[in-house]
Structure formats: structure tokens, C-alpha cells
BAKOLRO-280539 format. One record per residue (C-alpha): residue number from 1; x, y, z; residue in three letters. Coordinates in steps of 0.05 Angstrom, whole numbers, plus 5000, padded with zeros to 4 digits. Layout:
<recs>
<rec pos="NUM" xx="X" yy="Y" zz="Z" code="ALA"/>
...
</recs>
This chain:
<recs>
<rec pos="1" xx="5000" yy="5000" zz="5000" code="UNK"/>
<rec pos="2" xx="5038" yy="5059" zz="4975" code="UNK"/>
<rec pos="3" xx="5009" yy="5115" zz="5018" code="UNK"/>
<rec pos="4" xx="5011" yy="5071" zz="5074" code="UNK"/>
<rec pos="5" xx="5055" yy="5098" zz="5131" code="UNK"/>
<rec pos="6" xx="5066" yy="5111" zz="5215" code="UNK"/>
<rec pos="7" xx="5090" yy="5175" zz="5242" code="UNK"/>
<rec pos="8" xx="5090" yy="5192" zz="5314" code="UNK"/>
<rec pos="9" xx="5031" yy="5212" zz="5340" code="UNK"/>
<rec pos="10" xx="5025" yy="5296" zz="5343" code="UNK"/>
<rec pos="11" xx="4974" yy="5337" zz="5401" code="UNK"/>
<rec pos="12" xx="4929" yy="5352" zz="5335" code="UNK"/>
<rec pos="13" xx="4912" yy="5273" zz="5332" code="UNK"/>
<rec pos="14" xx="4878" yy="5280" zz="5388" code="UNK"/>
<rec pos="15" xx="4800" yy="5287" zz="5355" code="UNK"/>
<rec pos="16" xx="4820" yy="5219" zz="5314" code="UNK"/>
<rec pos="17" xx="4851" yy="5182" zz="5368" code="UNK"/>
<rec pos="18" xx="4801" yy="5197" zz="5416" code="UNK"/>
<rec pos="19" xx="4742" yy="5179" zz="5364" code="UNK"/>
<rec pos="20" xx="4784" yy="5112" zz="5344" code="UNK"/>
<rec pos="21" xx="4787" yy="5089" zz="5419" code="UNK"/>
<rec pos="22" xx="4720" yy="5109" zz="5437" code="UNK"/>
<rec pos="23" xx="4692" yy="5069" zz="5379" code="UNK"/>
<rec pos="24" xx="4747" yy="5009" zz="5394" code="UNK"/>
<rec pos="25" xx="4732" yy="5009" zz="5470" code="UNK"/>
<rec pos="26" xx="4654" yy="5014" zz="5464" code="UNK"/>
<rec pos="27" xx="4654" yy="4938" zz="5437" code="UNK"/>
<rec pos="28" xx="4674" yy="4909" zz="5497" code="UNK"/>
<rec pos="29" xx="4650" yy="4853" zz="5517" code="UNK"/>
<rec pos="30" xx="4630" yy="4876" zz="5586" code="UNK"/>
<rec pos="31" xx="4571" yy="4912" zz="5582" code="UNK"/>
<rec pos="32" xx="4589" yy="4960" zz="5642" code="UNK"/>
<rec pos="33" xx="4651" yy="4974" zz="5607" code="UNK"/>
<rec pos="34" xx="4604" yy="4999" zz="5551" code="UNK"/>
<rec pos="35" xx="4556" yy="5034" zz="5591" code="UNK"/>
<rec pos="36" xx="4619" yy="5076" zz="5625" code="UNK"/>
<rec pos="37" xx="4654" yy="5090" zz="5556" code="UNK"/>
<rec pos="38" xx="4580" yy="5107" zz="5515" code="UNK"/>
<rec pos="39" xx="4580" yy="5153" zz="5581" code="UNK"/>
<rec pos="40" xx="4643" yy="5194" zz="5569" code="UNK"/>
<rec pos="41" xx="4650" yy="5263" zz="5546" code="UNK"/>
<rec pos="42" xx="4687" yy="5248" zz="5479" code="UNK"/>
<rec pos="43" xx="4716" yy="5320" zz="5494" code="UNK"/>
<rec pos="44" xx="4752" yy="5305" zz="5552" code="UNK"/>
<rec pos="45" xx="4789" yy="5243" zz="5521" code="UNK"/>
<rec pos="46" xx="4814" yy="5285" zz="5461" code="UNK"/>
<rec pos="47" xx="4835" yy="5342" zz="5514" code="UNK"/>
<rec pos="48" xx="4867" yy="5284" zz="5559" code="UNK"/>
<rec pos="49" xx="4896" yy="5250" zz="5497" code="UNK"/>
<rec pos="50" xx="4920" yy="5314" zz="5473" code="UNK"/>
<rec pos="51" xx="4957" yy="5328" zz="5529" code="UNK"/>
<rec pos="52" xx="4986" yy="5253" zz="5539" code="UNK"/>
<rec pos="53" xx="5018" yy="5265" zz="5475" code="UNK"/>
<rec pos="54" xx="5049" yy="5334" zz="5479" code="UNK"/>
<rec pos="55" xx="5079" yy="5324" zz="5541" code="UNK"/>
<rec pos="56" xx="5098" yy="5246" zz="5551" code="UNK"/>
<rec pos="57" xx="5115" yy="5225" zz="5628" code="UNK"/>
<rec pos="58" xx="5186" yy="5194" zz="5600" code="UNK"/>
<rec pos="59" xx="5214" yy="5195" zz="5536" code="UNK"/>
<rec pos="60" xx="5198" yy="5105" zz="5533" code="UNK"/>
<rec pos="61" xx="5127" yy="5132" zz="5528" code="UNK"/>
<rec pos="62" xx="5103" yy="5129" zz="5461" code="UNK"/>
<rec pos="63" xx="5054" yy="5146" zz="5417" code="UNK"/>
<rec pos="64" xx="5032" yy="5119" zz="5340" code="UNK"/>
<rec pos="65" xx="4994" yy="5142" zz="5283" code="UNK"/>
<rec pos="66" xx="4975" yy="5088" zz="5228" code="UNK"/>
<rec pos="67" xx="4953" yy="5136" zz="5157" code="UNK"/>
<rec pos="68" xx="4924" yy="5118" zz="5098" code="UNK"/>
<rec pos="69" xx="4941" yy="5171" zz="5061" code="UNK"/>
<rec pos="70" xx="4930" yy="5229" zz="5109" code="UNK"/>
<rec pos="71" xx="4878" yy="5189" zz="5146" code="UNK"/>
<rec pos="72" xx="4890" yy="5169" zz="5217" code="UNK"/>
<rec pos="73" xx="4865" yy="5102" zz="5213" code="UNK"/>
<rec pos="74" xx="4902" yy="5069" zz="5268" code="UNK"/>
<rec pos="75" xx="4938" yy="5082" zz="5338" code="UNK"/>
<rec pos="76" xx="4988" yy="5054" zz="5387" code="UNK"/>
<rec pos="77" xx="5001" yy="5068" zz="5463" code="UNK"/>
<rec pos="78" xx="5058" yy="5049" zz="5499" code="UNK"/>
<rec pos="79" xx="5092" yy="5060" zz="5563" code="UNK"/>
<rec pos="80" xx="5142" yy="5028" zz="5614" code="UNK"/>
<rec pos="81" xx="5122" yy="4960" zz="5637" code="UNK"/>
<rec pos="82" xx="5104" yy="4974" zz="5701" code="UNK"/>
<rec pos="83" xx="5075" yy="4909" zz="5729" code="UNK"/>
<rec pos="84" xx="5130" yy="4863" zz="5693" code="UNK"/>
<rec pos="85" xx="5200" yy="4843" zz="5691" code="UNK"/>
<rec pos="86" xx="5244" yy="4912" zz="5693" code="UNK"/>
<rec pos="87" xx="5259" yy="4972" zz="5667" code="UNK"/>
<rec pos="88" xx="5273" yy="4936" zz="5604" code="UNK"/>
<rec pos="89" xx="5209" yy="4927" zz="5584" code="UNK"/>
<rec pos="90" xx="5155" yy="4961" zz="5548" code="UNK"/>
<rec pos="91" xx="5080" yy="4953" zz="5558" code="UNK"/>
<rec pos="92" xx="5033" yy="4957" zz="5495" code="UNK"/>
<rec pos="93" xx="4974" yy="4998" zz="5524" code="UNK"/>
<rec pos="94" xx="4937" yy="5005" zz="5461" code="UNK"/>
<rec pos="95" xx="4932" yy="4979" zz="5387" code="UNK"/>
<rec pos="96" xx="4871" yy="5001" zz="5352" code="UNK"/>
<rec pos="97" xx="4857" yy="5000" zz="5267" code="UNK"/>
<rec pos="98" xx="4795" yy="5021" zz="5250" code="UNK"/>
<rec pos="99" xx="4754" yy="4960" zz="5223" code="UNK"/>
<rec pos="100" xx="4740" yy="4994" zz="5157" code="UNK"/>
<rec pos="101" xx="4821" yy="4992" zz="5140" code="UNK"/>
<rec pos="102" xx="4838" yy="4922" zz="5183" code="UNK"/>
<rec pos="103" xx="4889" yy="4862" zz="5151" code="UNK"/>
<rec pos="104" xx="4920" yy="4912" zz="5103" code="UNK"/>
<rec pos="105" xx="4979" yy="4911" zz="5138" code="UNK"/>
<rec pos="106" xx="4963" yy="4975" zz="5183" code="UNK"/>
<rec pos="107" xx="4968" yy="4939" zz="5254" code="UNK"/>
<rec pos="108" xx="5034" yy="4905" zz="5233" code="UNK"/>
<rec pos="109" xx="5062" yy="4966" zz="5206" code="UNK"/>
<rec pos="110" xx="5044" yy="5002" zz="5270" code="UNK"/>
<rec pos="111" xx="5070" yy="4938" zz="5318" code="UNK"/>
<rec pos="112" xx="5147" yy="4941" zz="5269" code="UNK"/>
<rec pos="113" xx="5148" yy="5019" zz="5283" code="UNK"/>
<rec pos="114" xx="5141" yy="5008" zz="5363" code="UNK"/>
<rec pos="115" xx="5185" yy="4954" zz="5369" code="UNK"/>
<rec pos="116" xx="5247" yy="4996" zz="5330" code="UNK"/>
<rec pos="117" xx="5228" yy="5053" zz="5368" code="UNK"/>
<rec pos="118" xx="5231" yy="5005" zz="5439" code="UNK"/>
<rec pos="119" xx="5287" yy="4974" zz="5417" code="UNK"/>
<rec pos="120" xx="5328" yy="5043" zz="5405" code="UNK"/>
<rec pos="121" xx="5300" yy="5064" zz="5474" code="UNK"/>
<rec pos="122" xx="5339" yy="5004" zz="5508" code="UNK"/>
<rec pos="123" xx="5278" yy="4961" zz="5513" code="UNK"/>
<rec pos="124" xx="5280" yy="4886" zz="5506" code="UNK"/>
<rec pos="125" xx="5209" yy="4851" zz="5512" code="UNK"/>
<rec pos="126" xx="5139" yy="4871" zz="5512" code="UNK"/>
<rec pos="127" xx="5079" yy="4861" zz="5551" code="UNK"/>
<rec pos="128" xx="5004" yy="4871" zz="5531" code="UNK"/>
<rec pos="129" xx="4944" yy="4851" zz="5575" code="UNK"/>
<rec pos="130" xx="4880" yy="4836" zz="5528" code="UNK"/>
<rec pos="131" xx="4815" yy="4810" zz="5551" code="UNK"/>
<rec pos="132" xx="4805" yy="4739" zz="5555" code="UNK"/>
<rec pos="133" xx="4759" yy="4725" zz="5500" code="UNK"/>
<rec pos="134" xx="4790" yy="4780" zz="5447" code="UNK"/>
<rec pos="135" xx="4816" yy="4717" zz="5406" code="UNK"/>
<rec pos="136" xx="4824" yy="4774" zz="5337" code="UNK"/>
<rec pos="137" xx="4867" yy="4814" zz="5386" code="UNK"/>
<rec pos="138" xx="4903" yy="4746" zz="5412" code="UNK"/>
<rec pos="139" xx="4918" yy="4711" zz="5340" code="UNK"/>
<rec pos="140" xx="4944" yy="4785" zz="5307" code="UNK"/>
<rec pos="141" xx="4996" yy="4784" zz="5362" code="UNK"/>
<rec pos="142" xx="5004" yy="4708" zz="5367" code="UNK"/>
<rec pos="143" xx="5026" yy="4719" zz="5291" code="UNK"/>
<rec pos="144" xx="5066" yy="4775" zz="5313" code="UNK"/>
<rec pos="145" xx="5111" yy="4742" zz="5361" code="UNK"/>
<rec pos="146" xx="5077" yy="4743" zz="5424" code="UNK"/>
<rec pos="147" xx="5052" yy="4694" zz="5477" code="UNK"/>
<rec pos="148" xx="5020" yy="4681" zz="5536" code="UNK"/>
<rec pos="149" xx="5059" yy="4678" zz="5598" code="UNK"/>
<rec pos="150" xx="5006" yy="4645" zz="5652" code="UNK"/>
<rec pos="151" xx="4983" yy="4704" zz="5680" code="UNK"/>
<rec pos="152" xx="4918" yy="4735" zz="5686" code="UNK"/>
<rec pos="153" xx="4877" yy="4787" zz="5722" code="UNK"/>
<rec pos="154" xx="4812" yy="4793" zz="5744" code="UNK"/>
<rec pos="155" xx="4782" yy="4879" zz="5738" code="UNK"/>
<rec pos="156" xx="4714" yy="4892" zz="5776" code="UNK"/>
<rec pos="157" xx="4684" yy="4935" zz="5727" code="UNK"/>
<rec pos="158" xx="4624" yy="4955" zz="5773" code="UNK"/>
<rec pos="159" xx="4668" yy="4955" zz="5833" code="UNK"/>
<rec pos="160" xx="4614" yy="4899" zz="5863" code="UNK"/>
<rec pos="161" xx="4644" yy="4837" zz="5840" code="UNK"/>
<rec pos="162" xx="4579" yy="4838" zz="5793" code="UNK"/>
<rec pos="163" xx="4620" yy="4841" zz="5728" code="UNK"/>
<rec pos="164" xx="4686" yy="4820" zz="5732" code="UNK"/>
<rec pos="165" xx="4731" yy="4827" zz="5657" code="UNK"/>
<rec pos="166" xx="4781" yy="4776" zz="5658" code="UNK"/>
<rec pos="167" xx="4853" yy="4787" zz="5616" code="UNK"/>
<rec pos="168" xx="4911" yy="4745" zz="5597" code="UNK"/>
<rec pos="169" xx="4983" yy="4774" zz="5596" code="UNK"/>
<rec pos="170" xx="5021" yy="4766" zz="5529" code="UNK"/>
<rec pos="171" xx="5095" yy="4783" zz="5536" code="UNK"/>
<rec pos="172" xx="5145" yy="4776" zz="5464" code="UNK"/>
<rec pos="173" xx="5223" yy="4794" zz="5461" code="UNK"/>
<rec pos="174" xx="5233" yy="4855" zz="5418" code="UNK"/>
<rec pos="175" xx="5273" yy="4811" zz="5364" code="UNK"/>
<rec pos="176" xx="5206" yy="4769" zz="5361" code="UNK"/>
<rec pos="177" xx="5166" yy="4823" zz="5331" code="UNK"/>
<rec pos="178" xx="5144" yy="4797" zz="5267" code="UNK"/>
<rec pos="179" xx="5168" yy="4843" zz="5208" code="UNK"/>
<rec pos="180" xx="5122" yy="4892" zz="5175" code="UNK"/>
<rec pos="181" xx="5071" yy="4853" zz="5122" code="UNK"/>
<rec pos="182" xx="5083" yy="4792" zz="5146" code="UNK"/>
<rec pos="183" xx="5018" yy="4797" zz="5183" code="UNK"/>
<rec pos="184" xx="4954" yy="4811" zz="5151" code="UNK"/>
<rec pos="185" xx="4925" yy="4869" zz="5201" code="UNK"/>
</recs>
């Protein structure tokens, strides 16, 4: 795809990003989860998005465009692993393509950028927690080079034990990251 590219993510994103994780995050399979995200002022997660990406808390956080032309069809969050092995380690916070422009390489082209950027940072493996039953989410990065490692978490969603979303930890080392267009997302 020849206008196919990533950049890093710039504060005027923020209205795209914010409208491509609200309309990621509101097909949750928890039904709280949806409530609480149908809920949210769509302005105040492009102001708080916005202002996550002009001002970074450390230079390993990162954040990803995917274009299509000048389209922002795709995004990526990462940070510092802060529940995992070290400071060596990167956590994949989010990895959205809009459905419209999945398995044309998009997701793969945004999962090669982060792990060269990771890489150049000093990093050496990732971690990603996805919910339990994603199994699109789990076979893109299966095919990417990633794994389960065992663990798993349990997040009360209504903060009554009533709905309870269950994710799975997938770690990969940074030289595992399958190549861009070698996966079809």
C-alpha cells in the first residue's frame, strides 16, 4: 500500500485518536465497560489525549499514528512495563485499526514501528494485557511474536464483584516482533 505509513503521534491527533478508541473500546465485551465509555464526554478524552501526547511522562512513552494517506486510521500506546520484569520492558497499552482499514497491513506496520522505536530506547520485551475472549486481538499478536505467559487478572468493572473482565498477559522479546507485512492486520 503505497500511501501507507506511521508517524508519531502529534497533540492535533487527538480528535482521531480519541474517536478511534471510543469506537474500539465501546465493543467490549462487558457491558458496564460499555455503559461507562458510551458515558464519556468524547471531549475530555481528546483534551486528555491531547495532552498525553504533547507532554509524555518519559521519553519510553510512546505514541503511534497508522495513515492511509492522510487518514488516521490506526493508533498505538505504549509506556514502561510497570507490572513486569524491569525497566527493560515496554507495555503495549493500546493497538487500535479502524475496522474499515483492518488486515492491510496497518496493525503490523504500527506493531514494526514500536518495536524499532523500543528497541532504540533500550527496551528488550513487551507486555500487553488483552481481555480473555479477544481471540482477533490474541491471534494478530500470536502471529506477531507474542505469547502468553500464565498470568491473568481479574478487573471489577462495577466495583461489586457483579461484572468481573478477565485478561491474559502476552509478553514477546523485541527481536520476536514479526516484520512489517508479514501479518495481515
Amino acid at each position: 500500500m503505497a500511501d501507507a505509513s506511521v508517524r508519531p503521534a502529534v497533540p492535533a491527533d487527538a480528535d482521531e485518536v480519541a474517536r478511534l478508541l471510543l469506537a474500539h473500546w465501546i465493543m467490549s465485551p462487558s457491558a458496564a465497560v460499555t455503559e461507562r465509555i458510551a458515558a464519556l464526554d468524547s471531549d475530555e478524552v481528546t483534551t486528555s489525549w491531547r495532552e498525553a501526547i504533547a507532554a509524555p511522562p518519559s521519553t519510553r512513552h510512546r505514541a503511534l499514528t497508522a495513515l492511509a494517506g492522510d487518514r488516521i486510521i490506526g493508533f498505538l500506546a505504549s509506556s514502561p512495563a510497570a507490572d513486569f520484569g524491569g525497566d527493560r520492558d515496554v507495555e503495549l497499552l493500546e493497538l487500535v485499526v479502524d475496522p474499515a482499514y483492518r488486515r492491510q497491513g496497518h496493525g503490523s506496520r504500527l506493531m514494526a514501528a514500536w518495536a524499532d522505536l523500543s528497541r532504540e530506547s533500550g527496551a528488550t520485551g513487551g507486555v500487553m494485557w488483552i481481555t480473555g475472549s479477544d481471540d482477533n486481538a490474541r491471534a494478530f499478536l500470536v502471529g506477531a511474536g507474542w505469547g502468553p505467559d500464565g498470568a491473568s487478572r481479574s478487573l471489577d468493572i462495577t466495583g461489586d464483584g457483579h461484572e468481573v473482565l478477565r485478561q491474559v498477559r502476552l509478553v514477546t522479546a523485541l527481536t520476536d516482533v514479526s516484520p512489517p507485512g508479514s501479518l495481515g492486520a
